[in-house]
C-alpha positions as CSV (number, residue, x, y, z in Angstrom):
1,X,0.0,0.0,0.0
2,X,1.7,3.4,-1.0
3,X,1.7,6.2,1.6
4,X,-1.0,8.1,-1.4
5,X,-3.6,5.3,-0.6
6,X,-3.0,5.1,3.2
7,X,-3.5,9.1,3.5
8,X,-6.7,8.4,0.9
9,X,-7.8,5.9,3.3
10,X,-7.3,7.4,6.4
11,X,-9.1,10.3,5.5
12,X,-12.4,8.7,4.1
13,X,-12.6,6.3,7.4
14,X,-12.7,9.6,9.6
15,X,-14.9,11.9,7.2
16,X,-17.0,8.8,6.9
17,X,-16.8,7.6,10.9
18,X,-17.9,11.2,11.5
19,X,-20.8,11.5,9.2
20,X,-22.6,8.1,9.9
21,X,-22.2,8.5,13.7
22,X,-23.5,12.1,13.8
23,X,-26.4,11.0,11.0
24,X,-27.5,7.7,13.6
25,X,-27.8,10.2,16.4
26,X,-26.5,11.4,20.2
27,X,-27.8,8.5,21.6
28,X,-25.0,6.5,20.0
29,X,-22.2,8.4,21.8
30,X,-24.3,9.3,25.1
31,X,-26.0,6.0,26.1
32,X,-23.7,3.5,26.2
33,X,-26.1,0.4,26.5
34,X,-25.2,-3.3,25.0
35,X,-26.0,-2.7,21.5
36,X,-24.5,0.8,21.4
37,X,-21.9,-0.7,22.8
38,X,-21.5,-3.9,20.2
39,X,-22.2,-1.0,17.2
40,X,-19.6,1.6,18.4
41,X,-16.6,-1.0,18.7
42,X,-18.0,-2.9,15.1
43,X,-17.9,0.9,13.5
44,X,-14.6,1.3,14.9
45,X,-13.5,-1.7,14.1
46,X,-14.5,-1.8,10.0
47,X,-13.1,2.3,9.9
48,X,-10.1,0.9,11.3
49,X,-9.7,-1.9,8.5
50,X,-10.8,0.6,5.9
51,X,-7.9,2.5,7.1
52,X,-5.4,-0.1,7.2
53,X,-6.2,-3.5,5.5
54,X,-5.2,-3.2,2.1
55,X,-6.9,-6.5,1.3
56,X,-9.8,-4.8,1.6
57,X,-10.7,-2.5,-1.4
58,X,-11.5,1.2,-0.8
59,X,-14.9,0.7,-2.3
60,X,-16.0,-2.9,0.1
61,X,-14.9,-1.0,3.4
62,X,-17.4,2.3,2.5
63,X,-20.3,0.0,1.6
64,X,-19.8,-2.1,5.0
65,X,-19.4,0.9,6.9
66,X,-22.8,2.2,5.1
67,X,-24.4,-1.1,6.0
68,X,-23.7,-1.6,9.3
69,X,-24.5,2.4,9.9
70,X,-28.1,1.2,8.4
71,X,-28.6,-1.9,10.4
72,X,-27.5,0.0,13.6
73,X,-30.6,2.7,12.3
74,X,-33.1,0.1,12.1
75,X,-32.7,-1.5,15.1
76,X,-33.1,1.9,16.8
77,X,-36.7,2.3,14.9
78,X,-37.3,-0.9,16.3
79,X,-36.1,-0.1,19.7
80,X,-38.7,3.3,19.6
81,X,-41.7,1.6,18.1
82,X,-41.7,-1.7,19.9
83,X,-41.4,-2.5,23.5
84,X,-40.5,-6.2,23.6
85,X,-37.4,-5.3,20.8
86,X,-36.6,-2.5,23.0
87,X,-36.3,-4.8,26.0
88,X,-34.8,-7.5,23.9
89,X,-31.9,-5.3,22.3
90,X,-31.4,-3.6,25.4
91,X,-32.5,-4.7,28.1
92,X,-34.1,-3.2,30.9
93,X,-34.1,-1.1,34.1
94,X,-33.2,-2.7,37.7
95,X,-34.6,-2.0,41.1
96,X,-31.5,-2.6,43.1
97,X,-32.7,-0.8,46.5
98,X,-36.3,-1.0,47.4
99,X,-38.0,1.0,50.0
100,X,-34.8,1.2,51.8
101,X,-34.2,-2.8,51.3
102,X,-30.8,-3.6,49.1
103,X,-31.9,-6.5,46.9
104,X,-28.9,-8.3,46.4
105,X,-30.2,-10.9,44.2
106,X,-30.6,-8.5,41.8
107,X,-27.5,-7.2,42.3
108,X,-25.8,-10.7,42.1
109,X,-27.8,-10.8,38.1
110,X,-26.2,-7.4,37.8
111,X,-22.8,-8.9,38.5
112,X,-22.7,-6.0,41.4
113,X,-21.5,-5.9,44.4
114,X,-22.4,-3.8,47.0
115,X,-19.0,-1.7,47.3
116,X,-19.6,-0.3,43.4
117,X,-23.2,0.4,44.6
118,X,-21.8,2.6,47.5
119,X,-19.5,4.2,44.6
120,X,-22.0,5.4,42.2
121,X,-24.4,6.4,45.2
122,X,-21.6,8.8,46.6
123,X,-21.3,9.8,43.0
124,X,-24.4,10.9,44.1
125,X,-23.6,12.6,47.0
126,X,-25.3,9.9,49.0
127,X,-23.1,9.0,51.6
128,X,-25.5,6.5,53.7
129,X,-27.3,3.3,52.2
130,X,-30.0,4.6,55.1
131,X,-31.2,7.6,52.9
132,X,-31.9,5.3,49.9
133,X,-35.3,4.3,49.4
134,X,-35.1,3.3,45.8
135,X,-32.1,3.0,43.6
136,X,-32.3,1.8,39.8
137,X,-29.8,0.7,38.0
138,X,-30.5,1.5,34.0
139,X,-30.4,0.3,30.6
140,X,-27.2,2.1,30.0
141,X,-24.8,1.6,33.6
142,X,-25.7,4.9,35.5
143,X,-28.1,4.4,38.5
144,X,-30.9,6.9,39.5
145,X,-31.7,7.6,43.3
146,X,-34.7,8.6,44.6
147,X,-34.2,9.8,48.7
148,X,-36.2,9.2,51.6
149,X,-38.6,12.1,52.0
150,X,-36.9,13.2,55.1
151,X,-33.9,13.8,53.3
152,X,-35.2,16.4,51.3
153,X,-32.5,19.3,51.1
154,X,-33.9,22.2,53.9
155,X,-31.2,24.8,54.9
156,X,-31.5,24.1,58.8
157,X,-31.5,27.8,59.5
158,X,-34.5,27.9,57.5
159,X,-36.0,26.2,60.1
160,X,-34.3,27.2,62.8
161,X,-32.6,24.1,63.6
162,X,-29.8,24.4,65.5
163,X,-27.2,21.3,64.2
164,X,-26.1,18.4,66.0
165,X,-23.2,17.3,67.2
166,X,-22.5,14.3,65.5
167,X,-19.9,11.3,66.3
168,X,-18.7,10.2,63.7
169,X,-17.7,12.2,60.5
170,X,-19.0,10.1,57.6
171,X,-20.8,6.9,57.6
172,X,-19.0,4.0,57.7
173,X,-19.4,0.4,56.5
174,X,-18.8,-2.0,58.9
175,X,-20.6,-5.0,56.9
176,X,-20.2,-5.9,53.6
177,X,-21.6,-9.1,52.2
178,X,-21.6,-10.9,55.6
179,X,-18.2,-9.8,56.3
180,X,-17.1,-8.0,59.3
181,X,-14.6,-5.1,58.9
182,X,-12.3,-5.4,61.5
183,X,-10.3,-2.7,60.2
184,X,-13.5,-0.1,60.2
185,X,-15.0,-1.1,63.5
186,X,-11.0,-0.5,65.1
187,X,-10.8,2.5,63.1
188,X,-14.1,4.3,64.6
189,X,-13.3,2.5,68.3
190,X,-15.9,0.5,68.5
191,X,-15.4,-3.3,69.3
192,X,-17.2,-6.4,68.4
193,X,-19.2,-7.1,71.8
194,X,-20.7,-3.6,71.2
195,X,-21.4,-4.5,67.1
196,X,-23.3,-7.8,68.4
197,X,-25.4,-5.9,71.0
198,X,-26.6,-3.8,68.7
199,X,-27.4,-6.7,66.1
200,X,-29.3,-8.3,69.4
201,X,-31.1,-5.0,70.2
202,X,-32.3,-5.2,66.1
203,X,-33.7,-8.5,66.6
204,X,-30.2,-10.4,64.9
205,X,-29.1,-13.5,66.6
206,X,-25.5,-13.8,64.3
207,X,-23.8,-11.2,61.9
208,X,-24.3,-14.1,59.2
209,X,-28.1,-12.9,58.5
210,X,-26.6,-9.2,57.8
211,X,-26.1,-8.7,54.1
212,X,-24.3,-4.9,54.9
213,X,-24.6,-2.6,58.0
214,X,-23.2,0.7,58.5
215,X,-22.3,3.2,61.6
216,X,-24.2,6.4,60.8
217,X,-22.6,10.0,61.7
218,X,-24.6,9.9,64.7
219,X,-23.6,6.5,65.7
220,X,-26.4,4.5,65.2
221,X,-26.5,1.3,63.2
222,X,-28.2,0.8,59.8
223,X,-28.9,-2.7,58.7
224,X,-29.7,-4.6,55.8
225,X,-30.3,-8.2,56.2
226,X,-30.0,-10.8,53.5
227,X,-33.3,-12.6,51.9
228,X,-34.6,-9.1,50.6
229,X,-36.4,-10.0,47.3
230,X,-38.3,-8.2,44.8
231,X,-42.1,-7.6,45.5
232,X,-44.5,-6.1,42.8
């Protein structure tokens, strides 16, 4: 291949890249689910063969660019005019925390645990599994919140509240799939004898039936046992 074609071909693979993308739409580029996902890295990957593989003419790499561009357009009509294709090509939306609860079967289908689920809720700003009381996890990776009601954001001297002193600064996980932090619970003081009277206070007989727990700023303990399932 002489340098001439390889500029030739370089240049129609981006002009052409940039044309199809922007003609199938936003969506491709800013919702990331599985097949914009399996569309964006077969585009790339036939631009980057128009660009390179010289056993494959000039003329054959434009009209399977073209093709697959027009495929990846029809299944997006079909995505917008019918519901089970929709849910078929991509899927759909997954309660993950329900009225408080963590359902961790679902996140176990989800292949997520609940440490990235504490991630992308302090992405969030949600610091506390305890203000949750439902968390979906959608089509296209990102997860929408909805707070408890008495979280709402109030300015406190709005209302005259004067703040409390609380214990601890952020709240702390000291439970994670059954497991007990040892480091955590050492690193806010607290000790095990006090971790098990407070599971015995909640009505918990052995830190095996605890899914996750953490200590709240004020020192309190939030629970969330396992066996939590999906109700409609």
């Amino acid at each position: 291949m002489s340098i001439t074609e390889l500029l030739l071909r370089l240049v129609l693979s981006f002009i052409v890249l940039l044309l199809l993308t922007r003609f199938m739409g936003r969506k491709e580029i800013s919702q990331l689910t599985f097949f914009n996902f399996v569309s964006a890295i077969s585009l790339g990957t036939l631009g980057a063969s128009l660009a390179i593989d010289n056993s494959i003419s000039i003329t054959k790499g434009l009209i399977a660019l073209i093709a697959w561009s027009i495929f990846t357009i029809v299944m997006g009509l079909l995505d917008i005019k019918s519901r089970k294709a929709r849910l078929l090509i991509e899927g759909s939306p997954r309660i993950v925390v329900r009225k408080g609860k963590v359902l961790e079967g679902e996140l176990r289908k989800l292949r997520l645990d609940i440490g990235a689920l504490n991630v992308m809720l302090r992405k969030k700003n949600i610091f506390s599994l305890k203000d949750v009381d439902y968390a979906i996890f959608e089509t296209d990776g990102t997860l929408s919140v909805m707070k408890k009601e008495a979280k709402q954001q109030l300015m406190k001297e709005d209302l005259n509240i004067t703040p409390k002193t609380n214990t601890f600064e952020v709240p702390t996980m000291i439970i994670s799939d059954g497991q007990l932090s040892q480091e955590n619970l050492e690193q806010l003081n607290l000790s095990k004898s006090w971790l098990e009277a407070e599971l015995i206070k909640q009505g918990i007989k052995s830190m095996n039936e605890v899914f996750y727990a953490e200590v709240q700023k004020d020192g309190s303990l939030y629970i969330d046992k396992y066996g939590d399932r999906f109700l409609n």
